[in-house]
C-alpha positions in Angstrom: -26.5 37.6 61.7 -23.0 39.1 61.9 -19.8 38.9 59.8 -17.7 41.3 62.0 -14.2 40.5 60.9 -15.1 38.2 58.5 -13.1 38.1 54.7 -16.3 37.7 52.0 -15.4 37.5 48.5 -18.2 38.2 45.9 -17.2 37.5 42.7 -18.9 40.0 39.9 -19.3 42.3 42.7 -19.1 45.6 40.5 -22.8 46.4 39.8 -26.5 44.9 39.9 -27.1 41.7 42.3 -23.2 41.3 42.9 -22.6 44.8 44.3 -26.1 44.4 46.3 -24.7 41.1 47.9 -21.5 43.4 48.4 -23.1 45.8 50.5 -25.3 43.9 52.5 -22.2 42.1 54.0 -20.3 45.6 54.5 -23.1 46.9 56.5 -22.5 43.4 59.5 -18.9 44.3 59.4 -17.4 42.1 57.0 -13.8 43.0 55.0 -14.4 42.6 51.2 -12.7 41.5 48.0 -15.3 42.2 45.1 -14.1 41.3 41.3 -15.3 42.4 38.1 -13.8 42.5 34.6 -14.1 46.9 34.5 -11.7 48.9 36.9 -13.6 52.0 36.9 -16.9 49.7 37.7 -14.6 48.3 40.7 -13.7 51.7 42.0 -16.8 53.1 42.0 -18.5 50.0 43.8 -15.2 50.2 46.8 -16.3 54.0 47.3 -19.6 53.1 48.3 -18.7 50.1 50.2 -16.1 51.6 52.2 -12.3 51.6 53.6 -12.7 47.5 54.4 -13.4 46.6 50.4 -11.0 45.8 48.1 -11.0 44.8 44.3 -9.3 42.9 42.1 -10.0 42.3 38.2 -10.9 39.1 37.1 -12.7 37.4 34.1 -13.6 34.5 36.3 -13.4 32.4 32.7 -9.7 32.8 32.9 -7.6 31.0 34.6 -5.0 33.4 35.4 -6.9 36.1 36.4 -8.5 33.7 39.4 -5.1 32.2 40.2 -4.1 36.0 40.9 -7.6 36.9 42.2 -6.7 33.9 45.2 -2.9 34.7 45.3 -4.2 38.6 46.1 -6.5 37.7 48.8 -4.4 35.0 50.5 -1.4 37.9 50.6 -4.2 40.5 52.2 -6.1 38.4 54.6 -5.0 34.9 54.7 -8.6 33.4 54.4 -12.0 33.2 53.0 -14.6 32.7 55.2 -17.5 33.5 52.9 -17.1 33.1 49.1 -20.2 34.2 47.1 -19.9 33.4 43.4 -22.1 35.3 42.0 -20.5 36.4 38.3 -22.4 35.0 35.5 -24.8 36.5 32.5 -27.7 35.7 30.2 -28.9 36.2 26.7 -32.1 35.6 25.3 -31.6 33.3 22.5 -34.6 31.3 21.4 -34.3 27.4 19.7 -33.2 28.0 15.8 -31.3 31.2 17.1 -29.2 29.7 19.6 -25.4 29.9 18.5 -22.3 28.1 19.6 -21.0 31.5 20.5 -23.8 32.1 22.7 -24.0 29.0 24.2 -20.0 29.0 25.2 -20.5 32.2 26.4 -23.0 30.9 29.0 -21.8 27.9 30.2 -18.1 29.3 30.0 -19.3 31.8 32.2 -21.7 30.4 34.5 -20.8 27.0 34.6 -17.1 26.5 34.0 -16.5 30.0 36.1 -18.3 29.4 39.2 -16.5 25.2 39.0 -13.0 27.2 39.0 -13.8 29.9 41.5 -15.3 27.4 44.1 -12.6 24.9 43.5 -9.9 27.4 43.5 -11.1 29.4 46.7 -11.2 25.6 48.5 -7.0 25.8 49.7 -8.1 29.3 51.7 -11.5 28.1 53.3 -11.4 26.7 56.7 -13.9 24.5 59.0 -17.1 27.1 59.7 -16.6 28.5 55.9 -19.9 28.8 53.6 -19.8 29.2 50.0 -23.1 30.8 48.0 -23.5 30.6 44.6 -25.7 32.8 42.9 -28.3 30.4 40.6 -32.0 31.2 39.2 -35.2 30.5 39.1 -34.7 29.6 35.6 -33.6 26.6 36.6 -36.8 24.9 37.1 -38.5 27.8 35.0 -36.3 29.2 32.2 -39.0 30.4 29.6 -38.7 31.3 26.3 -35.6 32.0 24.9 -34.0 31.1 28.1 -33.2 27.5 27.6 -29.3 27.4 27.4 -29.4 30.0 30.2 -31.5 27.6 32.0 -29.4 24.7 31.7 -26.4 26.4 33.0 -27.9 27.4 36.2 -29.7 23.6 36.5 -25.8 22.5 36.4 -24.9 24.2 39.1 -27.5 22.5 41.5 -26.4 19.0 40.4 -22.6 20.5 41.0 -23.8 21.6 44.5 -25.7 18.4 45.3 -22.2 16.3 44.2 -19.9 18.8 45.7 -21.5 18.8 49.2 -20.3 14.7 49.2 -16.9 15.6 47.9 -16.2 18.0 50.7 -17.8 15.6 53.7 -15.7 16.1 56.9 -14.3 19.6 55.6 -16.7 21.8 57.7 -17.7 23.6 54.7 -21.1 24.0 53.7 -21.9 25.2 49.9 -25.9 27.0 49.2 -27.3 27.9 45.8 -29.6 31.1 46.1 -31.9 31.2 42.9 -33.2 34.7 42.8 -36.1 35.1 41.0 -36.2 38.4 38.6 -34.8 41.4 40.3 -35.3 44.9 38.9 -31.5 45.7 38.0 -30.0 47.2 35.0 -29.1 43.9 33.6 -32.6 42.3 33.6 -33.6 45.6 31.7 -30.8 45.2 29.6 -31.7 41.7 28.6 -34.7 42.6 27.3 -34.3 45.7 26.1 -37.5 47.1 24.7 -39.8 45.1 26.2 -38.1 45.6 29.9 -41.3 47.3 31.1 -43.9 45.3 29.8 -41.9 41.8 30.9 -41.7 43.1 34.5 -44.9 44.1 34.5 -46.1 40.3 33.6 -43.5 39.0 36.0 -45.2 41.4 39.1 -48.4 40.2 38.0 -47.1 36.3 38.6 -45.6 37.4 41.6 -47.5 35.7 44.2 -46.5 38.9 46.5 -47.1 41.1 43.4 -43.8 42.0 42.5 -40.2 41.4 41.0 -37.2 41.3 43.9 -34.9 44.1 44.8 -31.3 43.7 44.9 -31.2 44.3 48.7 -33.6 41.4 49.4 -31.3 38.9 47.8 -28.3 40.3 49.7 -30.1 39.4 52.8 -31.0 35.9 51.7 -27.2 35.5 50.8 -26.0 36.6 53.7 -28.7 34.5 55.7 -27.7 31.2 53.6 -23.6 32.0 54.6 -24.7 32.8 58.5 -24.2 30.8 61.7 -28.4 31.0 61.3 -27.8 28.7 58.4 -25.4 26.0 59.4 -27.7 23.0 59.4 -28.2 24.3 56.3 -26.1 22.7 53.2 -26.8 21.1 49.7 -30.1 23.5 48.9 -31.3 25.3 46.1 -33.4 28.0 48.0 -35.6 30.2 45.7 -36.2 33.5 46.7 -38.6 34.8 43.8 -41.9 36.0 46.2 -43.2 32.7 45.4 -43.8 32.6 41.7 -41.6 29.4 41.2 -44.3 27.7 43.3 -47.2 28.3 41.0 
């Protein structure tokens, strides 16, 4: 797998899974537009991945910050080869707590935000482009407190599975990659207190007897939008060390 040359953008490509995808793709060569909502976030993540990266800050729930976000990378480079939406979020919110708040949140982010980012990267993709979008196991296995979170990323497969017929003929191919838990500082964040007892029950499920690091899904990412991959369209690959099997 190479991407020498090639123009990737990674959408919430700042910090945790994003800036891992990020990086993996810098290291085969590729030139890089990462977003996030936090400048500072976005300049420290270009410093690591070098003088072919690029930012540009975007809520990818708003309209006009992707409509610049595509108008800046057209102006740059002219293309996308690669797009891999991977901005999204989760709160634990179990039934009788669940608030409409919360649930806008979710599917504003995960689910209206990746239909706008695909849909608006489209016009700048050409034959031989792949698109990833970043799902989860929790969309087969959400667990408690997980259920709205669940649903959104259980949308995006039936948007993938619909999508891949709408673009017939294009040359396009569109992936989901559903990570199963991965030790960044958002997991921990999420649950807070119990971070280290959780991971420790999720290692134990593990049928390799651990969680994922965030360089392991970078490589399934970049394997999913490779020339290795392009038989490959319209699947929701898990990569979770085999726990969504059991």
């Amino acid at each position: 797998m190479h991407f020498r040359d090639k123009v990737v953008l990674v959408t919430g490509g700042s910090s945790g899974l994003g800036l891992g995808i990020a990086k993996e793709f810098a290291a085969q060569g590729a030139y890089l537009v990462i977003t996030g909502r936090r400048q500072e976030q976005l300049d420290s993540a270009v410093a690591e991945l070098g003088e072919r990266a690029v930012s540009v800050v975007a809520d990818v729930c708003n309209s006009s910050d992707l409509a610049n976000l595509f108008t800046q990378t057209e102006s740059r480079h002219g293309r996308i080869d690669v797009l891999v939406a991977n901005a999204g979020m989760g709160e634990i919110a179990p039934l009788g707590n669940i608030t409409e708040a919360h649930f806008d949140r979710a599917f504003n982010t995960n689910v209206k935000g990746i239909t706008f980012t695909v849909q608006g990267a489209l016009p700048l993709m050409g034959e031989g482009g792949s698109i990833v979008i970043i799902g989860s196991t929790a969309s087969i296995d959400p667990g408690p407190g997980l259920s709205v979170y669940g649903a959104t990323k259980a949308a995006l497969r039936a948007l993938v599975r619909s999508w891949i017929l709408d673009i017939k003929g294009q040359g396009l191919r569109i992936n989901l990659l559903s990570p199963g838990p991965v030790d960044t500082d958002s997991l921990r964040n999420m649950l807070a207190e119990h971070a280290e007892a959780v991971i420790n029950a999720l290692c134990e499920r593990s049928t390799i007897g651990r969680i994922g690091h965030v360089h392991e899904i970078g490589k399934s990412v970049a394997f999913l939008a490779s020339d290795a991959a392009s038989y490959i369209n319209g699947v929701e690959l898990f990569a979770d060390g085999g726990a969504s099997q059991i």
